[in-house]
C-alpha positions in Angstrom: 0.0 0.0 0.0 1.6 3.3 -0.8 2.3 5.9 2.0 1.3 9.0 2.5 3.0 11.5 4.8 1.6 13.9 7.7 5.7 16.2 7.3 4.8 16.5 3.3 2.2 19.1 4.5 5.2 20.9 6.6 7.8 20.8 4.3 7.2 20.7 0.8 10.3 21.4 -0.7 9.4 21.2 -4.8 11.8 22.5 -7.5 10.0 25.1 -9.8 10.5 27.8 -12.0 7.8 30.1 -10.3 7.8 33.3 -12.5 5.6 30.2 -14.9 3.8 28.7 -12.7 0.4 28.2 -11.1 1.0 28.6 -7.6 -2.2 28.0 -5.2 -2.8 32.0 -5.2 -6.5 33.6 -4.6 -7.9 36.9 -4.1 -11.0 37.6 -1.8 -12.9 40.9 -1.6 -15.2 42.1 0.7 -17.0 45.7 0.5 -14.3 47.1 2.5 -11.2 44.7 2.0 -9.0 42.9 -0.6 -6.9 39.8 1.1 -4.6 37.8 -1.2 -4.0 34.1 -0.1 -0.7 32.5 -1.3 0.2 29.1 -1.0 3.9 29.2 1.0 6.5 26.6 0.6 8.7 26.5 3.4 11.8 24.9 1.8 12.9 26.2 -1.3 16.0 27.2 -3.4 16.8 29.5 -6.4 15.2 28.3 -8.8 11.4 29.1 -7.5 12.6 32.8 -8.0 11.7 35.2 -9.6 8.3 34.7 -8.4 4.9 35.0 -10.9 4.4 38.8 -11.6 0.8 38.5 -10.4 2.0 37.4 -6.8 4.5 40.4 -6.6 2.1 42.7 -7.6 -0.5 41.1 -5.4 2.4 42.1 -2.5 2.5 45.7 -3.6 -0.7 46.7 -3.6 -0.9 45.6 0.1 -0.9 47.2 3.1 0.1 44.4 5.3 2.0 41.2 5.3 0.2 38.2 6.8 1.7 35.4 7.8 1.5 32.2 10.4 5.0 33.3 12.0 7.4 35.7 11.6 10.0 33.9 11.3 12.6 36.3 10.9 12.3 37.9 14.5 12.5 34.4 16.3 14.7 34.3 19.4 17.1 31.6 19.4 17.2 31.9 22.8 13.6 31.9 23.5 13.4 29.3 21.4 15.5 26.9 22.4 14.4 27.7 25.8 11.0 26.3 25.0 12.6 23.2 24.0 13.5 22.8 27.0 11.1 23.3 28.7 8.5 21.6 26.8 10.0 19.1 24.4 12.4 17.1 26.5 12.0 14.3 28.9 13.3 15.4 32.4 12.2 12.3 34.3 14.3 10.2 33.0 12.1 8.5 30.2 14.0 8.4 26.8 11.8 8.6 23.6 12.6 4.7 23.4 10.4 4.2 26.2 7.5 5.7 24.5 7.1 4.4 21.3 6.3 0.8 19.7 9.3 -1.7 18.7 8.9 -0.9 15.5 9.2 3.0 15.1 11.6 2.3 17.5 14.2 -0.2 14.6 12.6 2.3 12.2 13.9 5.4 14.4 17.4 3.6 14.6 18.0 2.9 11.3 17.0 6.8 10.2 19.6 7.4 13.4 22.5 6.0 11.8 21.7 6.9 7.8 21.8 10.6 9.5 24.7 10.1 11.4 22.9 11.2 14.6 24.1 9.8 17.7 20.9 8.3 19.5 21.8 9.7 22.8 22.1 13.7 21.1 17.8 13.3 20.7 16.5 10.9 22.8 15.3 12.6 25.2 13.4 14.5 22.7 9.7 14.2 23.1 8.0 12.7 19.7 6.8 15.9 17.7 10.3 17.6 18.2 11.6 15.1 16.9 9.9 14.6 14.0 11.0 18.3 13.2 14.4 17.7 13.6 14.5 14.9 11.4 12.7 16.4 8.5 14.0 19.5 8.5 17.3 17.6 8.3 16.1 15.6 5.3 14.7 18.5 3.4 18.1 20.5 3.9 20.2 17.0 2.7 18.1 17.4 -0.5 19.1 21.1 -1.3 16.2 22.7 0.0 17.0 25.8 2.4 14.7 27.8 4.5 15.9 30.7 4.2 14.9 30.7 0.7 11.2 29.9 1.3 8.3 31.7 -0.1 7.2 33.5 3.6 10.9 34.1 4.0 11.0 35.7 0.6 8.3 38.2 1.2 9.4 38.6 5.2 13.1 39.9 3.7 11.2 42.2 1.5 8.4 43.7 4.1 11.7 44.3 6.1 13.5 46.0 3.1 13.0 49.8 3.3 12.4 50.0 -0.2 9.2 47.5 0.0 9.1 47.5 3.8 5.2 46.3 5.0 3.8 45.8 7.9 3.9 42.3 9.5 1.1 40.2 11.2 1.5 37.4 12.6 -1.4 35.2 12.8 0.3 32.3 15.4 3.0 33.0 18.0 5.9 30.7 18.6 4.9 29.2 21.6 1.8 28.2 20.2 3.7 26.4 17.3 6.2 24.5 18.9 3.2 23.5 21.5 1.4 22.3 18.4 4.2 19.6 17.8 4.1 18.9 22.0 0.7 18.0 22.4 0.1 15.7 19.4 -2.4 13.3 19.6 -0.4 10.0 19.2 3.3 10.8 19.0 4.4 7.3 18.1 1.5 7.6 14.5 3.1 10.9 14.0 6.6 9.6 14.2 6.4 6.3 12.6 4.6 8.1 9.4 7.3 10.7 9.3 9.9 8.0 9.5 8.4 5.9 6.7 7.9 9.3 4.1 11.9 10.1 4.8 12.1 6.8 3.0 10.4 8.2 0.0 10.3 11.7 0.3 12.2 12.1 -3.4 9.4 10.3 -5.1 6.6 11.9 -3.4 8.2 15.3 -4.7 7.8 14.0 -8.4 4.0 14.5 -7.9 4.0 17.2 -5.4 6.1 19.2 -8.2 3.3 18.4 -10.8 0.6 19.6 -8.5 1.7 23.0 -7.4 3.3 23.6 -10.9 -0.2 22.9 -12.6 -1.8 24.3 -9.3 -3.8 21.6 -9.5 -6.1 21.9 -6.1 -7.5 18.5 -7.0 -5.1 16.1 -7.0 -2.5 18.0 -4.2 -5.7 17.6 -1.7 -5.9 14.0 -2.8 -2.3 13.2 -1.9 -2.1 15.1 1.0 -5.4 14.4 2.5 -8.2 12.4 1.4 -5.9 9.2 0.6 -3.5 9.7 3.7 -7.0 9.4 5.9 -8.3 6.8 3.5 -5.5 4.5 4.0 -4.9 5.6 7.7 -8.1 6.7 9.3 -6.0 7.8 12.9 -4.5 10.1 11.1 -7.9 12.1 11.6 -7.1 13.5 15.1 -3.9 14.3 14.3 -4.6 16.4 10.8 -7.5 17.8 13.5 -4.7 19.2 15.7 -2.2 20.1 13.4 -4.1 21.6 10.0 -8.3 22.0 10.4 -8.1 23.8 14.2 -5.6 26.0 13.0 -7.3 26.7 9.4 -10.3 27.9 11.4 -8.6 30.0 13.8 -7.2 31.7 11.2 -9.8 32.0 8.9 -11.3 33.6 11.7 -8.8 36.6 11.8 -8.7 36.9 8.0 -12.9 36.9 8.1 -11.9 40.1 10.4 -9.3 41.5 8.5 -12.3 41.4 5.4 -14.8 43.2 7.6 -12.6 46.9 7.9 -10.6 48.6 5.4 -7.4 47.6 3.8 -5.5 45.1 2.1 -3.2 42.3 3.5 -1.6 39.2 1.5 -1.2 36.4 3.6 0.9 33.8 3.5 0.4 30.6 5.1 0.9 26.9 4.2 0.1 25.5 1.1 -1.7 22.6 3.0 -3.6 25.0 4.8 -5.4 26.7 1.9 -6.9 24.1 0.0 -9.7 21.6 0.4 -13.3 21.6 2.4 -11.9 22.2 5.0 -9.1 24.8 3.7 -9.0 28.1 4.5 -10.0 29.1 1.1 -13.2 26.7 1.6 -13.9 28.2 4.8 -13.8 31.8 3.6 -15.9 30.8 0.5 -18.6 29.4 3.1 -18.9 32.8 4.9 -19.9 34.3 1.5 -16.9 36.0 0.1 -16.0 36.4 -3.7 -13.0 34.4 -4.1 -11.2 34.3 -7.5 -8.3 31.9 -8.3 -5.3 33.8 -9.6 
């Protein structure tokens, strides 16, 4: 049975010329408000620039940039601090002790094709670990994050010449806790685990699908078949995608309701779908046109 995997929704890290492409980008309008929705990748290198003239004039004509994090003013510090303090073991349980046999020979054998040292993570609770790994993997494959679609249009909202306002619609804390309080840590990290294994392959599609911004068959592969074949996955895609596509839907739905104009940037898993942001806005009645 082929696999399909929860970090995909995290990380997708396809190579594309964007200036041609069909990225997942809409416009909603209200009587007092224009918001433009662009589908983010989070990993990226060179070649997605320069990005589609559409988007970048989208950008311009905005007052505000929206996005989940800013990830250019994270604290390292503060950061790593939360780590601590949240996503480590300090009772002396190892992530071994909480997880099945088998992610655990799975976990092992990722350990050594990484050259990680088992005793550097495992105290690592399950979710931070699953974003170590696969931000590791991504990086291995060329993919940077400092080359990302948010972090594209944060460097330029910070750039006096194009400088915007920034709004975050999450805070750290709230993200890293995301990861903490997972549902079913070992599901979470024996999926990741096996789509490591095949992560390359899966790109082949994803590249297809956001190329052809083809809405269809990137919510297929990323969400109706993953639940099809592996119906736990439903409290977890709960936790980490729908909860947080209505929370902010919500503060978009208020950003619509007084005058202005923000492009937002969020996740391309986020947008699409029923359940998508998109889907939700289009539900509360507002004119959405695909760009």
């Amino acid at each position: 049975m082929k696999k399909y995997y929860l970090f995909l929704l995290f990380f997708i890290s396809v190579t594309v010329h964007a200036e041609n492409d069909k990225a997942f980008f809409w416009q909603v309008s209200s009587d007092k408000a224009t918001v433009y929705l662009l589908g983010s990748i989070h990993f990226a290198d060179k070649s997605f620039y320069p990005i589609r003239k559409e988007i970048e004039e989208g950008y311009k004509n905005s007052d505000a940039l929206v996005v989940e994090l800013d990830i250019t003013k994270i604290d390292h510090n503060v950061y790593n601090r939360l780590l601590v303090e949240k996503g480590i073991y300090k009772d002396g349980s190892t992530i071994k002790d909480v997880i099945s046999e088998d992610t655990w020979q799975q976990l092992d054998q990722r350990l050594r094709q990484l050259n990680i040292s088992y005793d550097d993570i495992k105290n690592y609770k399950p979710g931070i670990l699953v974003l170590t790994l696969t931000s590791m993997q991504v990086m291995q494959m060329g993919f940077n994050p400092e080359l990302g679609i948010d972090a594209y249009f944060l460097n330029k909202a910070s750039s006096a010449d194009t400088a915007k306002k920034i709004i975050e619609l999450e805070t750290l804390n709230q993200q890293v806790s995301l990861f903490l309080d997972i549902p079913d840590g070992n599901l979470l990290l024996k999926e990741s685990l096996y789509s490591l294994d095949e992560s390359e392959a899966m790109m082949a599609d994803l590249v297809r699908y956001w190329k052809a911004g083809d809405e269809g068959k990137m919510n297929k592969l990323l969400f109706e078949d993953a639940l099809s074949d592996n119906p736990a996955f439903s409290a977890i895609y709960d936790s980490l995608i729908y909860e947080r596509n209505s929370q902010m839907s919500l503060k978009i739905d208020a950003m619509l309701k007084q005058q202005g104009s923000y492009f937002v940037v969020v996740g391309s898993g986020h947008l699409i779908g029923d359940r998508g942001i998109v889907g939700l806005l289009k539900e509360k009645g507002y004119e959405v046109e695909r760009r």
